[in-house]
MARFI-510529 format. One record per residue (C-alpha): x, y, z; residue in three letters; residue number from 0. Coordinates in steps of 0.5 Angstrom, whole numbers. Layout:
       x       y       z   rest    nr
       X       Y       Z    ALA   NUM
...
END
This chain:
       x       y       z   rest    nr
      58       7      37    UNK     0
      58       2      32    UNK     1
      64      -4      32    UNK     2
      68      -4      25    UNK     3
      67     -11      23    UNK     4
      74     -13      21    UNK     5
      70     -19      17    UNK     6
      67     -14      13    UNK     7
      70      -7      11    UNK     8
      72      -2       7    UNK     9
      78       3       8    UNK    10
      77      10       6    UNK    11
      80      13       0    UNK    12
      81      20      -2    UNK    13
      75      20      -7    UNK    14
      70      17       0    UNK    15
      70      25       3    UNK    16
      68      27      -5    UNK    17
      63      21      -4    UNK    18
      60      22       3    UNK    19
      59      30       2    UNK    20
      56      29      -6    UNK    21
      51      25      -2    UNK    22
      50      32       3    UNK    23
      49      36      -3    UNK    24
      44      31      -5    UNK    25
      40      30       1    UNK    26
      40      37       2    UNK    27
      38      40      -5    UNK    28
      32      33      -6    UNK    29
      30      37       2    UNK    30
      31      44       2    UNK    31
      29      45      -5    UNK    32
      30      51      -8    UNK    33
      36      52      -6    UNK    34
      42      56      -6    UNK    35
      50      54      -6    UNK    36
      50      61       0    UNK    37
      44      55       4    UNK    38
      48      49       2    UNK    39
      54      52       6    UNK    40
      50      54      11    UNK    41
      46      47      12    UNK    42
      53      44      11    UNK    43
      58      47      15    UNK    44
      62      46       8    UNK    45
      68      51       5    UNK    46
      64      55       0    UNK    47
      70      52      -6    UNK    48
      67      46      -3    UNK    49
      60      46      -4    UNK    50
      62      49     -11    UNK    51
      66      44     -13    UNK    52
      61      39     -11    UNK    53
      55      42     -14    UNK    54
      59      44     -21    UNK    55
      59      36     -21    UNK    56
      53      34     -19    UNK    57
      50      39     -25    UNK    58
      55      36     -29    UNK    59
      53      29     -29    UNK    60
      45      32     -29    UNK    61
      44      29     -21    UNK    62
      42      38     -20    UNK    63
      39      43     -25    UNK    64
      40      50     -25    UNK    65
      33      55     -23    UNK    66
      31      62     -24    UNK    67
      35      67     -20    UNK    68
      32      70     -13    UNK    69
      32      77     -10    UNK    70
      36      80      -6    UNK    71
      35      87      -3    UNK    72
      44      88      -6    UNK    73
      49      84      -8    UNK    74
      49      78     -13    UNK    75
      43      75     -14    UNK    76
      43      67     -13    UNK    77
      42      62     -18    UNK    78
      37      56     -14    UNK    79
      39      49     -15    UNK    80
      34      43     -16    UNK    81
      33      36     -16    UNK    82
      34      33     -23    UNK    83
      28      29     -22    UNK    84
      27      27     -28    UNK    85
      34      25     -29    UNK    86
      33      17     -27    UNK    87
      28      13     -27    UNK    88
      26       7     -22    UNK    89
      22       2     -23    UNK    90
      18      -1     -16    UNK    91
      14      -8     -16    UNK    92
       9      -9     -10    UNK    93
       7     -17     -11    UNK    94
       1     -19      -7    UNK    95
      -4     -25      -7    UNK    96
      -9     -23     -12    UNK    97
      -6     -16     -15    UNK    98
       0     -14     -17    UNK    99
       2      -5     -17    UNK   100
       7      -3     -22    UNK   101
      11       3     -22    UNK   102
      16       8     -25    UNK   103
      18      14     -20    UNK   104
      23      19     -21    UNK   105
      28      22     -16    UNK   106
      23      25     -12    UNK   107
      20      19     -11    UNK   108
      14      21     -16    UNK   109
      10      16     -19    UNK   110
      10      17     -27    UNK   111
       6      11     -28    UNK   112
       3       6     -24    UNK   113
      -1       1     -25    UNK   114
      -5      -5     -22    UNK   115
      -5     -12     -26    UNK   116
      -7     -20     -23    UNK   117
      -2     -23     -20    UNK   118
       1     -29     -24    UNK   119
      -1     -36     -21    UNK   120
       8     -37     -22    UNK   121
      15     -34     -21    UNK   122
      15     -36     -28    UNK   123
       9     -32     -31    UNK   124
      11     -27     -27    UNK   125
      18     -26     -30    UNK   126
      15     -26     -37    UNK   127
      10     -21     -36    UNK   128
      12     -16     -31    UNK   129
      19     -16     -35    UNK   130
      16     -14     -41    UNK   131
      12     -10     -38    UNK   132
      18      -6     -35    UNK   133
      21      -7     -43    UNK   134
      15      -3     -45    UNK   135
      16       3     -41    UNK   136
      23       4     -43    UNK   137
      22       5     -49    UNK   138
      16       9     -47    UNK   139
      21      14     -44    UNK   140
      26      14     -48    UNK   141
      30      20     -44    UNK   142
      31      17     -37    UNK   143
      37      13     -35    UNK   144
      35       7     -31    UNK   145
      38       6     -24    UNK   146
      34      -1     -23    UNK   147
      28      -5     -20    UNK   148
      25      -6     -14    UNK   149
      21     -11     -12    UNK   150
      17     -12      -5    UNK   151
      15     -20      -3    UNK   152
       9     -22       2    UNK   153
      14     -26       5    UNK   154
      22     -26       6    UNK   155
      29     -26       2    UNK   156
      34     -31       4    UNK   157
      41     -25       4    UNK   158
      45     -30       2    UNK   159
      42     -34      -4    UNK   160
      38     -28      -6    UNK   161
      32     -33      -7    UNK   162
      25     -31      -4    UNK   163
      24     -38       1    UNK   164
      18     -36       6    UNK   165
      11     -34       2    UNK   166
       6     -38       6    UNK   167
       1     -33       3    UNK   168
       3     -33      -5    UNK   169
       3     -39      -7    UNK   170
      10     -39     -10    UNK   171
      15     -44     -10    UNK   172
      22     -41      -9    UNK   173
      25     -38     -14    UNK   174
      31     -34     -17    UNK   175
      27     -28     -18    UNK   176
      33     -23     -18    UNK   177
      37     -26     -23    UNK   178
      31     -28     -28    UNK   179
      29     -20     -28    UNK   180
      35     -17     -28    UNK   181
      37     -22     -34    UNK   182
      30     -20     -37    UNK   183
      32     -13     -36    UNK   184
      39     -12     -36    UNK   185
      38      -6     -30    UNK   186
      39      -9     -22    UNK   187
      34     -11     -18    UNK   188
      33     -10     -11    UNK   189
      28     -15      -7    UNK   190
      25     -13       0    UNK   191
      20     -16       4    UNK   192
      13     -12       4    UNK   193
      14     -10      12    UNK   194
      20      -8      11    UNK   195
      19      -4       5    UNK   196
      14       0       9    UNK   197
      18       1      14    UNK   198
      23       3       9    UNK   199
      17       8       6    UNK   200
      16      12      13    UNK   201
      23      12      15    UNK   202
      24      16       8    UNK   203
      18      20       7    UNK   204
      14      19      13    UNK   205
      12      25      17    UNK   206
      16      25      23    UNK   207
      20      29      27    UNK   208
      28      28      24    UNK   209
      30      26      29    UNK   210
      26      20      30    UNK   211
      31      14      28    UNK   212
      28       8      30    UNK   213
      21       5      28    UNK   214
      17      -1      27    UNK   215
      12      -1      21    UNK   216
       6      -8      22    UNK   217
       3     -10      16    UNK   218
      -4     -13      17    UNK   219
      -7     -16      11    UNK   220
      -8     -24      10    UNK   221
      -2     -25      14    UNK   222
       2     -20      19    UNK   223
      10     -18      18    UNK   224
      13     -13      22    UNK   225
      20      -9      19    UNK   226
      25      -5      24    UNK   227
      29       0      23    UNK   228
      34       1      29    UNK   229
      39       6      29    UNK   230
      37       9      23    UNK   231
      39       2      20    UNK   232
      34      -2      17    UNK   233
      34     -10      21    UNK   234
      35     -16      17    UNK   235
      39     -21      22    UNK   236
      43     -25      18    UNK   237
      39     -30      13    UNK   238
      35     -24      12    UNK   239
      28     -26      16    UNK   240
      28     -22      22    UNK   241
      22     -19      24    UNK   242
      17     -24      23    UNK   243
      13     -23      29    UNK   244
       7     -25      26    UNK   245
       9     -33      27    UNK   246
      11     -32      34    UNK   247
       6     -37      37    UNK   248
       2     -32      42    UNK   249
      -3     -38      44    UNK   250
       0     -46      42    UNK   251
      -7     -49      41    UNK   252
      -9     -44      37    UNK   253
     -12     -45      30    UNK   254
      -6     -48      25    UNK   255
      -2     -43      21    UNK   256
       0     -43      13    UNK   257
       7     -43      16    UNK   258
       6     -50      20    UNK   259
       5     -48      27    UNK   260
      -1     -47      32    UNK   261
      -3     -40      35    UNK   262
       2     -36      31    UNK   263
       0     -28      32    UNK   264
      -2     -27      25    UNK   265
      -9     -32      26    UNK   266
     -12     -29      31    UNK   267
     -10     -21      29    UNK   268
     -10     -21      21    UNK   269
     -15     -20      16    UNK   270
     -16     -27      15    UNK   271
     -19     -27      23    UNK   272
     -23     -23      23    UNK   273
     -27     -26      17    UNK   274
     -27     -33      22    UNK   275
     -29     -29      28    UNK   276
     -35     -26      24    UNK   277
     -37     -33      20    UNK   278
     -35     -35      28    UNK   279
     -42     -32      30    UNK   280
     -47     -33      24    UNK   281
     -45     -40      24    UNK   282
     -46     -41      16    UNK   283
     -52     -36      16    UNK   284
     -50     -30      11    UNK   285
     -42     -31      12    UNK   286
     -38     -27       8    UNK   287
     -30     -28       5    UNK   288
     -27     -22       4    UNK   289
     -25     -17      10    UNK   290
     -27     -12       6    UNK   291
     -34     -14       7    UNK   292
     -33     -14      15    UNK   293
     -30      -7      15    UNK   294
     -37      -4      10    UNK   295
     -42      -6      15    UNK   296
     -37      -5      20    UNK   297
     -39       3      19    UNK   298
     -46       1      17    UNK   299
     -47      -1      25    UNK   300
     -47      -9      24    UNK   301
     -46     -11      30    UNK   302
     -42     -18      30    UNK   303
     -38     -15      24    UNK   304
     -36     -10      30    UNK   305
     -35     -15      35    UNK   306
     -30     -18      30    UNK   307
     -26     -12      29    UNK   308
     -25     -11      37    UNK   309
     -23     -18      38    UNK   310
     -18     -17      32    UNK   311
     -15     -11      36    UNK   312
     -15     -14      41    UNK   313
     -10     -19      39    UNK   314
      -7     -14      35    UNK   315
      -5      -9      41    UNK   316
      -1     -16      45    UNK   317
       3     -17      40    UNK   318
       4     -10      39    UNK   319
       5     -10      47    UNK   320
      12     -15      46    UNK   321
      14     -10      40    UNK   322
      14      -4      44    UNK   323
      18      -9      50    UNK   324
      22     -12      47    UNK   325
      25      -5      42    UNK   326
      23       0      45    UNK   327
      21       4      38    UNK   328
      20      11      37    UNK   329
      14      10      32    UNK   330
      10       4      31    UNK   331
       7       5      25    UNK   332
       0       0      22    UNK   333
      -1      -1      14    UNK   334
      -6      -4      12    UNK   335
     -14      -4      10    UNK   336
     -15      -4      19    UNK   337
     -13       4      18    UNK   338
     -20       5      15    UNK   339
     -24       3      21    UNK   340
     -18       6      25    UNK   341
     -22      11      30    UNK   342
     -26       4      32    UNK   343
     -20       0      34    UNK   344
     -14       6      36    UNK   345
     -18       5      43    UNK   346
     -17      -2      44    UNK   347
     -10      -2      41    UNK   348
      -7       3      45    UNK   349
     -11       1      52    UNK   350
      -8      -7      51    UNK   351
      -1      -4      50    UNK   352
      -2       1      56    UNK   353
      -4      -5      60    UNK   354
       1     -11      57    UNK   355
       7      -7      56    UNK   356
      11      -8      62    UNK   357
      16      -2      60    UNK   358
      10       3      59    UNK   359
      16       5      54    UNK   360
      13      12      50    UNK   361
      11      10      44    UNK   362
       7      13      39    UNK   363
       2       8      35    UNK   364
       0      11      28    UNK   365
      -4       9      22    UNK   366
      -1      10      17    UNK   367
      -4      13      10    UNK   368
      -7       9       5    UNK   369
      -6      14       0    UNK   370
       1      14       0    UNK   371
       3       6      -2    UNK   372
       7       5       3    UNK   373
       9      -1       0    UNK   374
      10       1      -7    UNK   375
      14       8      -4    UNK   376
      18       3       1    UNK   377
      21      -1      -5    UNK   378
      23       6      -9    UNK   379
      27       8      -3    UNK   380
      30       1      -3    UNK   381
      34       3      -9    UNK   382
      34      10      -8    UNK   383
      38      10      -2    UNK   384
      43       7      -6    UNK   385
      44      14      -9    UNK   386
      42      18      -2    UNK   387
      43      14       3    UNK   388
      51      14       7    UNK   389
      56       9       3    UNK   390
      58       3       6    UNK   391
      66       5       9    UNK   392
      68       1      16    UNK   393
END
């Protein structure tokens, strides 16, 4: 049972119910589809002049369109009901290191376009860029309205100054991203963490049981980032920087950190320490500067970069170990290039847990896929459940 917040709420009016059931309808079209108003009764619970009403509006306002008639053995035949996907448009950013993706999605969360550009030196620059890149495709569809931008961060978002301040991995100086695109743009823009996006992707698109409801997704790149979703809600902590396992120092005369500290998890289980435990072994001799690198002779039977891969997954199961103490999730998901090598560290993950976690809770541990552009598709469902997701009452 969630505790009403006497500081923070809204009282429901007469126009809450319609709210709450038109999201109903909504969800169940973009799940079911196509579907009938006898099946939306059906799935709902809902009074047939109810769903009739609701749907008459969403139709109305373009939100649901009318599709072929089915076939019944006698009586009337039903009118089917889809998503109108192509109704909204919104734009997702993925900002990273070296590269930065740009995406127009549809309702349904499809990419209509999506590109890939170099990642500007500054805040700035990027602004500039991004947003008349986003201007230009405006004008390219013409027809969508635009219900705002969303934009993933290698880093963490002050809740209350809406300001990126924590990116050790980017390079940037804090900076009011939000209000300079959303004045460069005129639509809303939403920010979110890279970890917290792909949790926000698996818990929207991921393939899990439905009643799956609470999930932790681990961000393995140069750096580690974990996002939470507990309770079917998406967990921020007050400032907004809940999550940020990857600077919990597992080992304090460890190797320094870009936040400043020794030992955190991130240098000894991120992409980064696998390349200084292969160059580590070779001692200058044919060193390498890219994971990638590791990871392609790897599969070619390399035996140190396979050595290099084992130890990352070593650390890379204790820190997964005190996720799975300390919250007990239904799923732990794993983003990043780790996942093509999966089958070599899976293992290891899972014997490391099975002897650290001292909850020995049941936890599924996946990988996720690659293809689906979990940080992309995350930072699209950020401003779609402004549409699908329940409203904000007491």
């Amino acid at each position: 049972m969630r505790k009403i917040d006497l500081n923070n709420f809204q009282v429901a009016t007469s126009e809450t119910a319609r709210d709450i059931n038109s999201r109903i309808m909504l969800n169940l079209v973009r799940k079911h589809q196509p579907i009938s108003r006898a099946d939306l009764m059906r799935y709902s619970g809902l009074q047939r002049s109810t769903v009739s009403v609701i749907t008459e509006q969403l139709i109305a306002e373009r939100w649901l369109r009318e599709g072929k008639l089915g076939l019944l053995p006698r009586g009337r035949r039903p009118t089917f009901l889809h998503l109108n996907e192509n109704r909204a448009g919104i734009f997702g950013i993925n900002i990273q290191p070296f590269t930065t993706d740009i995406a127009l999605a549809n309702l349904s969360g499809h990419f209509l376009v999506q590109e890939t550009m170099p990642t500007p030196r500054s805040s700035a620059i990027f602004v500039t860029q991004f947003s008349s890149r986003i201007r230009e495709l405006m004008k390219e569809h013409p027809l969508m309205d635009y219900e705002g931008i969303g934009v993933s961060l290698p880093g963490r978002v002050d809740l209350s100054s809406k300001k990126f301040i924590f990116a050790p991995n980017l390079g940037w100086h804090a900076a009011d991203l939000q209000g300079q695109l959303e004045k460069a743009t005129g639509l809303s823009v939403s920010m979110e963490n890279a970890a917290n996006a792909c949790a926000l992707s698996e818990f929207w698109f991921g393939k899990h049981a439905e009643g799956v409801r609470n999930l932790a997704v681990v961000t393995v790149s140069e750096g580690i980032g974990v996002g939470m979703i507990l309770n079917g809600q998406l967990v921020r902590g007050t400032s907004g920087l809940a999550g940020e396992f990857g600077h919990v120092a597992i080992d304090e005369n460890g190797p320094k950190c870009g936040c400043g500290n020794r030992g955190c998890w991130e240098v000894f289980a991120s992409n980064s320490a696998a390349v200084r435990y292969y160059n580590e072994m070779v001692r200058g001799k044919h060193s390498v500067k890219t994971y990638r690198e590791i990871l392609t002779m790897a599969r070619q039977g390399d035996p140190r970069a396979e050595k290099a891969l084992e130890r990352m997954a070593e650390y890379l199961g204790r820190g997964i170990a005190m996720l799975v103490t300390g919250l007990a999730p239904d799923v732990i998901v794993i983003v990043g290039d780790v996942t093509y090598v999966w089958d070599k560290i899976n293992p290891i993950i899972v014997d490391v847990v099975r002897r650290r976690a001292s909850t020995h809770a049941a936890v599924k541990i996946m990988a996720s896929d690659s293809a689906s552009q979990p940080r992309l598709r995350g930072i699209i469902a950020l401003v779609l459940q402004r549409l699908f997701g329940a409203p904000a009452i007491a």
